[in-house]
MITORKOL-396111 format. One line per field, with one value per residue: x, y, z of N, C-alpha, C in turn; residue in one letter. Coordinates in nm, 3 decimals, always signed. Example, Ala and Ser with C-alpha at 12.3 -4.5 7.8 and 13.67 -1.06 7.14 Angstrom:
2
n.px c(+1.319/+1.285)
n.py c(-0.569/-0.225)
n.pz c(+0.780/+0.708)
ca.px c(+1.230/+1.367)
ca.py c(-0.450/-0.106)
ca.pz c(+0.780/+0.714)
c.px c(+1.320/+1.290)
c.py c(-0.330/+0.003)
c.pz c(+0.780/+0.787)
residuo c(A/S)
% end
This chain:
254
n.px c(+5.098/+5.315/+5.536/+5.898/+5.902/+6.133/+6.278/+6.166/+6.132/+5.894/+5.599/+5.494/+5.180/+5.214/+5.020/+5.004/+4.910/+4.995/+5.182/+5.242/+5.404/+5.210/+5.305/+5.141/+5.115/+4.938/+4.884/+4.888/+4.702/+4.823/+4.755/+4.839/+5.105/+5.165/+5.091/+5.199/+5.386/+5.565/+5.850/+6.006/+6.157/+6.173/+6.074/+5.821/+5.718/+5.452/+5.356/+5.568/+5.690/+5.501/+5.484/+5.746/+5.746/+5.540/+5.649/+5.796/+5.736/+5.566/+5.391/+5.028/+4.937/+4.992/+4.979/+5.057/+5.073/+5.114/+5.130/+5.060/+5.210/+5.242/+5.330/+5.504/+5.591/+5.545/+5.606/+5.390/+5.322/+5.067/+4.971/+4.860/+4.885/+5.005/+4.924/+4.826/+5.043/+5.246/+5.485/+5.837/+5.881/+6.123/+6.245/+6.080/+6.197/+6.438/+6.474/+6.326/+6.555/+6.731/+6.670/+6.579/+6.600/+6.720/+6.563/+6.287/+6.174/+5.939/+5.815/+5.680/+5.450/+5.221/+4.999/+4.674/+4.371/+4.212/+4.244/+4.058/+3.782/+3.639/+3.364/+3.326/+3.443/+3.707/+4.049/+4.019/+4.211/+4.246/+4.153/+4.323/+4.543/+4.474/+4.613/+4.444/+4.349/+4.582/+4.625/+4.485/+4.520/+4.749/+4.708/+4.501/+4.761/+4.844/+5.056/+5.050/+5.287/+5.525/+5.594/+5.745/+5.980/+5.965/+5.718/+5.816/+5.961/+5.825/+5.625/+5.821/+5.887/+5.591/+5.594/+5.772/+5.704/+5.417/+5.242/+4.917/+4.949/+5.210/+5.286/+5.479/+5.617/+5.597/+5.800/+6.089/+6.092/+5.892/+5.687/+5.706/+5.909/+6.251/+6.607/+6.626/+6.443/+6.533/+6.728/+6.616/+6.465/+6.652/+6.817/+6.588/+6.556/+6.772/+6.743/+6.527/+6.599/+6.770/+6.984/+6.954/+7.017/+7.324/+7.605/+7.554/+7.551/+7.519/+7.447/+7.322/+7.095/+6.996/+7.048/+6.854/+6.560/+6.313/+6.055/+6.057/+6.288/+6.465/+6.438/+6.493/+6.756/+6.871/+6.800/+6.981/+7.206/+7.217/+7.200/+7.422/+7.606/+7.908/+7.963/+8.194/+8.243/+8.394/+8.565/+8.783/+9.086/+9.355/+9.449/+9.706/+9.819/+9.731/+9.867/+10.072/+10.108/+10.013/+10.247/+10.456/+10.385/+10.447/+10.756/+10.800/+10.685/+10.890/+11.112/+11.093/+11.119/+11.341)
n.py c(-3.521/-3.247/-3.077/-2.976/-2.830/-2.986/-2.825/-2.547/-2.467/-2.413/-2.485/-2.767/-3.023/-3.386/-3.622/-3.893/-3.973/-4.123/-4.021/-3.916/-3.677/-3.629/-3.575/-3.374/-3.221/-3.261/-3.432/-3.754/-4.005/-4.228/-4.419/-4.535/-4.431/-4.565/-4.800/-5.073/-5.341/-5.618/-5.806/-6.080/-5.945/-5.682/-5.386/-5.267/-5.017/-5.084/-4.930/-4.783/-4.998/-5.023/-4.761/-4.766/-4.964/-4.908/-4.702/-4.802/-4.778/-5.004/-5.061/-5.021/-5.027/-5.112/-5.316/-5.378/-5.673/-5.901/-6.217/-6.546/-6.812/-7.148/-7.043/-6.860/-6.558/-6.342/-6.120/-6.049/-5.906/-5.755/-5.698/-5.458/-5.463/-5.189/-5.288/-5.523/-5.723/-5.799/-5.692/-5.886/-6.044/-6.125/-5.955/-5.692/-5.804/-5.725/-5.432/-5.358/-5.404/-5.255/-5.028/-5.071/-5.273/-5.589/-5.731/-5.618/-5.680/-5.830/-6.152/-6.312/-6.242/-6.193/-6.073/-5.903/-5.866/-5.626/-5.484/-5.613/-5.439/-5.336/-5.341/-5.033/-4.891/-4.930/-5.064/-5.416/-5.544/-5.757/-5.958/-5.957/-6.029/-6.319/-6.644/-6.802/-6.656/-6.614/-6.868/-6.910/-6.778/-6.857/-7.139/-7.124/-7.045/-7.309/-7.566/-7.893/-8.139/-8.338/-8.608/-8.838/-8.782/-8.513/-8.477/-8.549/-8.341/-8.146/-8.231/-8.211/-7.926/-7.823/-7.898/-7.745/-7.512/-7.484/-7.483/-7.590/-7.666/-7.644/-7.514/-7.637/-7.475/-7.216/-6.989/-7.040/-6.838/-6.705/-6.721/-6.735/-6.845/-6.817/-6.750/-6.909/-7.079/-7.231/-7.393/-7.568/-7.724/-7.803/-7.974/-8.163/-8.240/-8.394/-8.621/-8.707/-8.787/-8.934/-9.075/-8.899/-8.636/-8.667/-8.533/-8.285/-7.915/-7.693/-7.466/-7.453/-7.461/-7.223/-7.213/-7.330/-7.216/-7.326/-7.601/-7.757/-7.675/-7.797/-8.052/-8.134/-8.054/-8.250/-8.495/-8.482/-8.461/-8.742/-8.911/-8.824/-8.934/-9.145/-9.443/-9.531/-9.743/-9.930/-9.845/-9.894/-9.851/-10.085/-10.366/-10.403/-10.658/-10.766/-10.590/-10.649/-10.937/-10.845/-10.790/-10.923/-11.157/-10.981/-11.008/-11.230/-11.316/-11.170/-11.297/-11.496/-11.503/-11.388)
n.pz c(+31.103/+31.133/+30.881/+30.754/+30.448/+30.240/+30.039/+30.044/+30.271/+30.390/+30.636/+30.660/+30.614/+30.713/+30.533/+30.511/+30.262/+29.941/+29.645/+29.282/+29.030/+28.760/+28.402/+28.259/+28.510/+28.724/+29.002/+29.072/+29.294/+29.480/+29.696/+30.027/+30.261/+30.481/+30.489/+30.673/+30.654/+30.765/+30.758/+30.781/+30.975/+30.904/+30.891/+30.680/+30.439/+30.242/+29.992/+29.928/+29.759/+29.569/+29.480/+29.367/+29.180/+29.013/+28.834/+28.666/+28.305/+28.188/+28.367/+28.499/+28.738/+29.055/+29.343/+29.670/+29.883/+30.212/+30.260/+30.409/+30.489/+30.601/+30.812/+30.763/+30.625/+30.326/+30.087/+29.828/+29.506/+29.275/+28.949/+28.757/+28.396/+28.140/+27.906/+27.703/+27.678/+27.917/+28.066/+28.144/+28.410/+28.497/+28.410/+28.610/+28.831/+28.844/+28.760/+29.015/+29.184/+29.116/+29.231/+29.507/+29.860/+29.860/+30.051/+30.029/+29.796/+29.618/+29.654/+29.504/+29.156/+29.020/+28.749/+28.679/+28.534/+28.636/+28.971/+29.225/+29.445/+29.680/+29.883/+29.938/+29.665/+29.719/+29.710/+29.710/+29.983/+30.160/+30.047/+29.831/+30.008/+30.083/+30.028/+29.900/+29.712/+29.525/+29.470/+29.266/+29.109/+28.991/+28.962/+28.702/+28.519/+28.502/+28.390/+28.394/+28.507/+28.262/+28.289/+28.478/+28.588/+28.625/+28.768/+29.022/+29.067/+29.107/+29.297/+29.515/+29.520/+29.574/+29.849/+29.978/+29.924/+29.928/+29.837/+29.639/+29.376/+29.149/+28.849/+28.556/+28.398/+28.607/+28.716/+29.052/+29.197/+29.140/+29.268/+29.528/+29.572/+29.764/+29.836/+30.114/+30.083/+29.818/+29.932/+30.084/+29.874/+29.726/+29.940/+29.945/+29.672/+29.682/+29.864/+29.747/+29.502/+29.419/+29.275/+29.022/+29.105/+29.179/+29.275/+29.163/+29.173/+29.340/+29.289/+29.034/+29.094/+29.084/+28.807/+28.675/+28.695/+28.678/+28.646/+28.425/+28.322/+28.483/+28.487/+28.251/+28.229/+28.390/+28.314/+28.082/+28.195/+28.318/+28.056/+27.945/+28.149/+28.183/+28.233/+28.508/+28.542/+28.335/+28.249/+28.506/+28.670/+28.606/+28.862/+29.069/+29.052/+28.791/+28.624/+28.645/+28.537/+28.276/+28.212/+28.276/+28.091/+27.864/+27.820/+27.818/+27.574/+27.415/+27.504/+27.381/+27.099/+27.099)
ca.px c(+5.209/+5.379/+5.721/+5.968/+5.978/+6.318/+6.331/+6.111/+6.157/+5.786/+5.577/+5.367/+5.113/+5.188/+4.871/+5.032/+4.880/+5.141/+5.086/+5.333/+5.336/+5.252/+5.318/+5.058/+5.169/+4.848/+4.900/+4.779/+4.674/+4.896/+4.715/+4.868/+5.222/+5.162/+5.041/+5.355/+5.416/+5.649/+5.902/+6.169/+6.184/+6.176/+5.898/+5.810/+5.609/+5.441/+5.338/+5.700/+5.731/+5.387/+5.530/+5.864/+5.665/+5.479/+5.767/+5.820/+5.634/+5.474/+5.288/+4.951/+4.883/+5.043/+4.941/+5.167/+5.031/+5.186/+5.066/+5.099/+5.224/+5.339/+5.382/+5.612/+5.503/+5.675/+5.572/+5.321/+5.290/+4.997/+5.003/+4.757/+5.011/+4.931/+4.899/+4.760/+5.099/+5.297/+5.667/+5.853/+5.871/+6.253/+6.278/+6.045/+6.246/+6.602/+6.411/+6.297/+6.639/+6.826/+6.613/+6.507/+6.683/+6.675/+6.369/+6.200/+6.163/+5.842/+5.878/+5.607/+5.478/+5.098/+4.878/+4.533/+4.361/+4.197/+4.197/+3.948/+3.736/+3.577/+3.187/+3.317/+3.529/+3.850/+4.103/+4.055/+4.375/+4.226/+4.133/+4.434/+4.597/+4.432/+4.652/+4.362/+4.353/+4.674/+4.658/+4.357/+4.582/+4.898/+4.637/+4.450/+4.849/+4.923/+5.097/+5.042/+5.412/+5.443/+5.669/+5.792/+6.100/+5.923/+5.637/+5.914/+6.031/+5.668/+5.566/+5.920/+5.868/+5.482/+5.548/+5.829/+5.672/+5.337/+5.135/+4.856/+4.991/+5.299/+5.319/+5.634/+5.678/+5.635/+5.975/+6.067/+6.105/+5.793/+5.546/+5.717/+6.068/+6.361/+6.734/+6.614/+6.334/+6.549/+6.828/+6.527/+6.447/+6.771/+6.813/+6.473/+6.570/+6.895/+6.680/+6.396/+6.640/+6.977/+7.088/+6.967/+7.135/+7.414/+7.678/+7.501/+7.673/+7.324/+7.489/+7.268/+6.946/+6.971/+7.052/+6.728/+6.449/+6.150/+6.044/+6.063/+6.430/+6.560/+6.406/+6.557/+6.889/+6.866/+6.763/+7.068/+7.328/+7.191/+7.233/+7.600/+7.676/+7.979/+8.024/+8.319/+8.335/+8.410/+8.719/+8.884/+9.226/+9.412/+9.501/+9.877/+9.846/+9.689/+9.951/+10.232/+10.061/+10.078/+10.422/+10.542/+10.358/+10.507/+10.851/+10.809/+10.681/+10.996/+11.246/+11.068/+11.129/+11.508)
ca.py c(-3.449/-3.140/-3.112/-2.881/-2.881/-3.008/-2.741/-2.421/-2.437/-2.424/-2.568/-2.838/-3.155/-3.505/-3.681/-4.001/-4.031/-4.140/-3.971/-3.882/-3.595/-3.646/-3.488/-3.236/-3.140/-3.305/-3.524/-3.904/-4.071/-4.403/-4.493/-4.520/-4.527/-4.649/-4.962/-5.094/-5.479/-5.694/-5.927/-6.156/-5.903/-5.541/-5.310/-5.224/-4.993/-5.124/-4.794/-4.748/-5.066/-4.965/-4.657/-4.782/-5.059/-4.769/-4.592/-4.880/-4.763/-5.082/-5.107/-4.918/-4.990/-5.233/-5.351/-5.527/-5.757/-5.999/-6.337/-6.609/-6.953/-7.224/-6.935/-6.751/-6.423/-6.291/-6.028/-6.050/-5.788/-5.807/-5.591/-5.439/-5.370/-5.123/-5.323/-5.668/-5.817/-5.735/-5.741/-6.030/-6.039/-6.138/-5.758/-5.603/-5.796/-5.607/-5.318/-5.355/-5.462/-5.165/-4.922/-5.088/-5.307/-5.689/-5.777/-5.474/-5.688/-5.945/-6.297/-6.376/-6.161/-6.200/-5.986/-5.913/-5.762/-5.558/-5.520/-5.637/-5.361/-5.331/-5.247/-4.876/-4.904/-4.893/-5.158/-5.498/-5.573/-5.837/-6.001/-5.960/-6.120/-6.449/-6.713/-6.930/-6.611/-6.627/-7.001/-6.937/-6.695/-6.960/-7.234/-7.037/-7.064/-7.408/-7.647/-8.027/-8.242/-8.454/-8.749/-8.878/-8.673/-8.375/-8.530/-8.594/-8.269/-8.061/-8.224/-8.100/-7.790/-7.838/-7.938/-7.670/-7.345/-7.463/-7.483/-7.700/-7.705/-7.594/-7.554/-7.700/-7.346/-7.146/-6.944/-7.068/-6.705/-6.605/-6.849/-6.739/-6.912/-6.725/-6.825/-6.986/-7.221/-7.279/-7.461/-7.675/-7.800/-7.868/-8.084/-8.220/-8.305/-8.498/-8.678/-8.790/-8.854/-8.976/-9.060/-8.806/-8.480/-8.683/-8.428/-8.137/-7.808/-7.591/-7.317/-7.515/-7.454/-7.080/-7.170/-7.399/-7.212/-7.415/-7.771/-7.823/-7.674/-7.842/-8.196/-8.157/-8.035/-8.368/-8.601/-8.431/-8.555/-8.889/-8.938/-8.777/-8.999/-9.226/-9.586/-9.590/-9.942/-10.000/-9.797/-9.903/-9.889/-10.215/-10.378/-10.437/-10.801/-10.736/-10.524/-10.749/-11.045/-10.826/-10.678/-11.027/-11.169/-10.927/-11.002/-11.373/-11.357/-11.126/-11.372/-11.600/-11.415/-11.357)
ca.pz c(+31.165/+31.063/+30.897/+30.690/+30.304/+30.199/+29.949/+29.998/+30.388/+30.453/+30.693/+30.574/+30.691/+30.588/+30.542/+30.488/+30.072/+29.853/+29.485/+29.181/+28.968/+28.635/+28.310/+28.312/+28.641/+28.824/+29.106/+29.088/+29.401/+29.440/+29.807/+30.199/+30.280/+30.604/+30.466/+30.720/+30.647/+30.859/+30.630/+30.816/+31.093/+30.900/+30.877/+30.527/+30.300/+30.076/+29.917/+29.896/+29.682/+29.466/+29.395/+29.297/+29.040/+28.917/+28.780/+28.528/+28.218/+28.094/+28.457/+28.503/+28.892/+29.153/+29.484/+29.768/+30.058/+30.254/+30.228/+30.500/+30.439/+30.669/+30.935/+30.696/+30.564/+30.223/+30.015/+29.668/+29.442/+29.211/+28.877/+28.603/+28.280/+28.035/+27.737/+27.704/+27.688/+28.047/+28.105/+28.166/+28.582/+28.584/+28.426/+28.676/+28.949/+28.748/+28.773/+29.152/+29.233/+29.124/+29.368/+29.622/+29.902/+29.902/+30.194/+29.980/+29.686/+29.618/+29.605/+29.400/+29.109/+28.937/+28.654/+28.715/+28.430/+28.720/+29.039/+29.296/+29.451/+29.792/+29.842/+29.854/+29.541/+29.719/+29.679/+29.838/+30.009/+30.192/+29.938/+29.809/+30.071/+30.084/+29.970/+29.805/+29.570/+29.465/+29.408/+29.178/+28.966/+28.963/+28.831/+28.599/+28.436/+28.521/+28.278/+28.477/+28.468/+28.156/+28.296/+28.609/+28.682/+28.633/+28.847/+29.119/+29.128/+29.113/+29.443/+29.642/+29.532/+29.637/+29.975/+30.027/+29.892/+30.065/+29.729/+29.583/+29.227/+29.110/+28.675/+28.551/+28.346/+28.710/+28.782/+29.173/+29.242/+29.115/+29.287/+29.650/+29.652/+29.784/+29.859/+30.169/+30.034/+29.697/+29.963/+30.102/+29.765/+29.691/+30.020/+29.908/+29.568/+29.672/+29.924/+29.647/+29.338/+29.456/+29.142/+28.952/+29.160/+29.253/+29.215/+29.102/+29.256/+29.478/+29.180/+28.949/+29.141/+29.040/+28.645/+28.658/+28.813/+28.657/+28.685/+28.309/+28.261/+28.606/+28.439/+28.112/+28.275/+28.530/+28.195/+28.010/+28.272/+28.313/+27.928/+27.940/+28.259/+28.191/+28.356/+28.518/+28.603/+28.251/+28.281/+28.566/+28.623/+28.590/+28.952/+29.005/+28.983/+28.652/+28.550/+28.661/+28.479/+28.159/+28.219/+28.248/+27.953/+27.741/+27.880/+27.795/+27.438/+27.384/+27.564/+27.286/+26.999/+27.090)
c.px c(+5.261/+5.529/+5.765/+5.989/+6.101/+6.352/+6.292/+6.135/+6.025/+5.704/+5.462/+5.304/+5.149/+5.090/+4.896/+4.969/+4.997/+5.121/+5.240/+5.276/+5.350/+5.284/+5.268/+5.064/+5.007/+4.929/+4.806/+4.798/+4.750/+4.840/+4.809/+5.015/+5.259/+5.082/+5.198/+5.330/+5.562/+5.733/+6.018/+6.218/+6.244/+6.057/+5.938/+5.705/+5.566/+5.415/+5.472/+5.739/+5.625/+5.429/+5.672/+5.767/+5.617/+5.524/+5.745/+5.679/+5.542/+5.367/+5.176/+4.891/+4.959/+5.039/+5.079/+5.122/+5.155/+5.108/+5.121/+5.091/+5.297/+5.393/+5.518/+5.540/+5.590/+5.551/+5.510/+5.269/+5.158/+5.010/+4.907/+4.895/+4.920/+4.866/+4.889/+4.913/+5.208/+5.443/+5.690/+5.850/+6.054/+6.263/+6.182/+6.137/+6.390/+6.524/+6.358/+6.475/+6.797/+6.786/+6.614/+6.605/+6.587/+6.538/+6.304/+6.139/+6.086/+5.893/+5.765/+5.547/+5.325/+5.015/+4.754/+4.524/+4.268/+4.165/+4.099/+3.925/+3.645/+3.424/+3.204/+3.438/+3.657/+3.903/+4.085/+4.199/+4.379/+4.204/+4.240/+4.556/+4.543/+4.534/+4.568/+4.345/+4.408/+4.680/+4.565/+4.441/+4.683/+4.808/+4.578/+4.599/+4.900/+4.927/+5.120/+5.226/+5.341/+5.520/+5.715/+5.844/+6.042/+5.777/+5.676/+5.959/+5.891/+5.637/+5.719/+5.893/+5.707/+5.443/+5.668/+5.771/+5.513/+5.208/+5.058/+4.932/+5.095/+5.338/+5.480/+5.719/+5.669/+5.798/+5.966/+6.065/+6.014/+5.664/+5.601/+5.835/+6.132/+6.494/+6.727/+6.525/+6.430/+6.668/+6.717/+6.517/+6.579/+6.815/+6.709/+6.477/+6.667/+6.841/+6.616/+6.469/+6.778/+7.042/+7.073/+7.027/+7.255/+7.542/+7.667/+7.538/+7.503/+7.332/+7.348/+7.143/+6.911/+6.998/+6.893/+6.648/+6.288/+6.158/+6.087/+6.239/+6.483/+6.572/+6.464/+6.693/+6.952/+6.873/+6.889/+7.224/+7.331/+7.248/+7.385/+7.687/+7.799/+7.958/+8.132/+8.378/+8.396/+8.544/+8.779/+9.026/+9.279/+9.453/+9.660/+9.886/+9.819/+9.802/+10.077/+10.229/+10.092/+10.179/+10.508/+10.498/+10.415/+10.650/+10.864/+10.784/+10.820/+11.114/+11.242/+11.136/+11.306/+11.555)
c.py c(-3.343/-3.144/-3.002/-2.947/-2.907/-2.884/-2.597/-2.391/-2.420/-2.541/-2.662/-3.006/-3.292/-3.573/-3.799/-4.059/-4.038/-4.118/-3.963/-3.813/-3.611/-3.560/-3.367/-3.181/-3.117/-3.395/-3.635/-3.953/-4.239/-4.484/-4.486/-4.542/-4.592/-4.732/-5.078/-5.315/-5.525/-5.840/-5.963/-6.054/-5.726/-5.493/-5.249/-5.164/-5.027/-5.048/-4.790/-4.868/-5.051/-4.865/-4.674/-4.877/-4.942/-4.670/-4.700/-4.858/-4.860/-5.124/-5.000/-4.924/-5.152/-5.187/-5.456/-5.544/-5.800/-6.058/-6.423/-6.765/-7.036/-7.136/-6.912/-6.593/-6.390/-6.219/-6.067/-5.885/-5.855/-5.650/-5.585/-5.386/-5.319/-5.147/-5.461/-5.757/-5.748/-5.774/-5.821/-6.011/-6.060/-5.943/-5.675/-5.645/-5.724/-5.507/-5.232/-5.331/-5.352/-5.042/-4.971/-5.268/-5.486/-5.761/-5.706/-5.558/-5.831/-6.037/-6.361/-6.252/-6.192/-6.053/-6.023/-5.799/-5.645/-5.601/-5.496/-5.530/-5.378/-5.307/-5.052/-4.826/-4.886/-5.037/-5.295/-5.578/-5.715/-5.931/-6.046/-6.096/-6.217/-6.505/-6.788/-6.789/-6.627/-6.750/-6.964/-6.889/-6.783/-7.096/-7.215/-7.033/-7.198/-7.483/-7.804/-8.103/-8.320/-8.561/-8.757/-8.793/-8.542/-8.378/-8.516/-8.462/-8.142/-8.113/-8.207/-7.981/-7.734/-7.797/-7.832/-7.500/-7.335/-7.436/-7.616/-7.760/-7.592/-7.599/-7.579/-7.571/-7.210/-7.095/-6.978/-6.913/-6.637/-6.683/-6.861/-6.780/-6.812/-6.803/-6.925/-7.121/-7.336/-7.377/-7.561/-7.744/-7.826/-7.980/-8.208/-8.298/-8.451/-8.641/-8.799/-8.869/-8.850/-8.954/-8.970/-8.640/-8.554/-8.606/-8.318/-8.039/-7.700/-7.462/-7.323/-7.451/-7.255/-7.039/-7.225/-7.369/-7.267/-7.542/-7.798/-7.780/-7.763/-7.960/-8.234/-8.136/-8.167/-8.510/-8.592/-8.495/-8.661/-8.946/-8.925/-8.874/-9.117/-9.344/-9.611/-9.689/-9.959/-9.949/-9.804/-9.917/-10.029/-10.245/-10.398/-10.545/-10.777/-10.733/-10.587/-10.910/-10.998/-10.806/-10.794/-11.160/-11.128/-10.981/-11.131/-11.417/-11.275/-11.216/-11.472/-11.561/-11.445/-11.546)
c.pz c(+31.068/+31.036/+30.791/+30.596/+30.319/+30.149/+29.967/+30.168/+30.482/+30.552/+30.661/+30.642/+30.625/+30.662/+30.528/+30.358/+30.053/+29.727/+29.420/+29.124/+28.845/+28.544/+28.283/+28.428/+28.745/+28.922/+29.094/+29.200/+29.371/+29.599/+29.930/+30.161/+30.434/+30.622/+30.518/+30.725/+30.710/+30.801/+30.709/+30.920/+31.032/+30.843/+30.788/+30.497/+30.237/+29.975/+29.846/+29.760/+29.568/+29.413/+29.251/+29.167/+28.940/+28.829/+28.651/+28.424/+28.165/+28.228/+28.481/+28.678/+28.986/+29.316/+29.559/+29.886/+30.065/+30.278/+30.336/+30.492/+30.573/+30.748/+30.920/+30.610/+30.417/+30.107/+29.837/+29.614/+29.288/+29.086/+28.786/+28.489/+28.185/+27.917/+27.790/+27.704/+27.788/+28.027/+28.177/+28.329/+28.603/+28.554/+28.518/+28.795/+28.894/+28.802/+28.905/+29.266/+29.256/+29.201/+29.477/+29.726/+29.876/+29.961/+30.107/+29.829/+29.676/+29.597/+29.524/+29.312/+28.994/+28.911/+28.687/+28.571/+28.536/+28.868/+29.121/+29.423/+29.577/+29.768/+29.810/+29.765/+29.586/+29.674/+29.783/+29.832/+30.067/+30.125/+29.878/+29.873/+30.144/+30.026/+29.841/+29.668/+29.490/+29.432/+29.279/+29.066/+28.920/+28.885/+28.713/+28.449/+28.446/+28.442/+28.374/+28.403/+28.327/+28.158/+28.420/+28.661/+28.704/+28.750/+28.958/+29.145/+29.152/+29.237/+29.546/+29.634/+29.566/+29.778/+30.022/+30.035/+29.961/+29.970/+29.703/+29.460/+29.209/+28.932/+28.615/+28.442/+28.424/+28.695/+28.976/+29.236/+29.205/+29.164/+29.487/+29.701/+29.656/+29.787/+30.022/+30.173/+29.913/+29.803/+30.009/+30.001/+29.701/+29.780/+29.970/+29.817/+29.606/+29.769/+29.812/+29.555/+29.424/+29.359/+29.073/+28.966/+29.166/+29.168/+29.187/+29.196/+29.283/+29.342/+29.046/+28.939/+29.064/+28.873/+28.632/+28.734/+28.766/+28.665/+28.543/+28.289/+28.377/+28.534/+28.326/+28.152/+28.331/+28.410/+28.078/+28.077/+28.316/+28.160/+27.894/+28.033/+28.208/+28.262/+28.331/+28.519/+28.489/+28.248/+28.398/+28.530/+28.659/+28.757/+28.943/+29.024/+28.813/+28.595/+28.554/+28.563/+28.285/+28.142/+28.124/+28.154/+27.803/+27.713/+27.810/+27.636/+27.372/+27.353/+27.434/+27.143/+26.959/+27.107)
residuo c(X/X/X/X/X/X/X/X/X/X/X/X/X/X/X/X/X/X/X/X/X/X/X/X/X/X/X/X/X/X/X/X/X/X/X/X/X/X/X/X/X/X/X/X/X/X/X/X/X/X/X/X/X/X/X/X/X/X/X/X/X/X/X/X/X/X/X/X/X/X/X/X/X/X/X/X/X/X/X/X/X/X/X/X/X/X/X/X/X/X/X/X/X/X/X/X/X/X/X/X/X/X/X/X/X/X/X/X/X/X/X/X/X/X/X/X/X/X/X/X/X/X/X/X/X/X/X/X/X/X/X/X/X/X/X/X/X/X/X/X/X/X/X/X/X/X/X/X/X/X/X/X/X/X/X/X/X/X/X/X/X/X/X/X/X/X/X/X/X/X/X/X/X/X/X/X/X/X/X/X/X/X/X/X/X/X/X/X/X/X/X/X/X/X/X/X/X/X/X/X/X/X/X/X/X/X/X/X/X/X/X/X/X/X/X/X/X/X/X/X/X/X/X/X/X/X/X/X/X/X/X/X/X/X/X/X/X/X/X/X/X/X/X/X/X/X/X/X/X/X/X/X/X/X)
% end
């Protein structure tokens, strides 16, 4: 379709590429922006979210499917970084978070040292968006529980996010959880471990987003726990029994 520069007033074709201009004042090809994905009921770019990644200097190329779980869909971004050691993911989601709206912003977040390549060298997207890929990349990092509780809380978050294996140094927000999964596993938890949430404020769930800090957090307030019984307060027979004990060794006295 044809449309009017913003700026020069001319008339010009968009071809639907999506590029940036670099330093030398070439144009790099960044791929389709009517690669239109469908998240929780809004139609999305994903170009639009590749481009935005692309801005951040320590990334050298990023892809975004949508992935289909438990007949939920939610957005993966997959990334090559420039240098052998990649930026942390909570700072690319900071970084995502201050452009781009909410729905607009991946819920899970894996390095490829490159990516995977069609028969005619384009990108496979399909590929891409397989789930069993993405498990391959989440095991490839997985750290197995190393004690019960942490055992106990690796298969809720298993059977909620819709994974084989979950590593107990995963972030829940980078392996697919959002604010509506992280309230499941919080139901989930209080379900499995009575005693060990009992009390814990849902506020929690968002200081502890791995299995290993939740477990050490959970093992930390068990240890701190008080028994009240031992402090009860006195009944008022009790207290009338000492009152008038005291009362009587007095009367003695005098």
């Amino acid at each position: 379709s044809f449309l009017t520069h913003p700026r020069t007033g001319e008339r010009i074709y968009r071809t639907g590429d999506l590029g940036r201009y670099l330093p030398d004042g070439n144009i790099e090809f960044l791929g389709r922006v009517d690669l239109q994905l469908k998240i929780r009921g809004h139609r999305i770019e994903a170009g639009e979210i590749e481009a935005t990644l692309t801005q951040h200097p320590a990334l050298k190329t990023a892809v975004v499917v949508a992935i289909e779980k438990q007949q939920r869909e939610y957005l993966v971004a997959y990334l090559v970084s420039q240098s052998s050691v990649p930026p942390a993911i909570t700072e690319l989601r900071c970084f995502l978070e201050d452009r781009l709206p909410e729905y607009m912003i991946p819920a899970a977040f894996a390095f490829l040292d490159a990516l995977p390549l069609s028969a005619n060298g384009k990108i496979n997207r399909r590929q891409l968006a397989e789930q069993e890929y993405l498990d391959e990349i989440i095991t490839a990092t997985y750290v197995a529980p190393q004690n019960n509780l942490e055992t106990k809380i690796a298969a809720v978050w298993q059977k909620v996010l819709g994974l084989e294996k979950v590593g107990i140094n995963d972030n829940f927000f980078d392996v697919g959880g959002d604010s509506l999964l992280i309230a499941q596993v919080f139901n989930e938890l209080n379900n499995t471990l009575p005693n060990e949430t009992k009390d814990i404020s849902f506020i929690e769930m968002y200081k502890y987003t791995t299995i290993a800090s939740l477990a050490k957090y959970l093992e930390r307030r068990g240890s701190t726990t008080v028994d009240l019984s031992q402090n009860k307060p006195e009944t008022k027979n009790k207290f009338r029994k000492r009152h008038l004990q005291r009362r009587l060794n007095k009367s003695k006295l005098n």
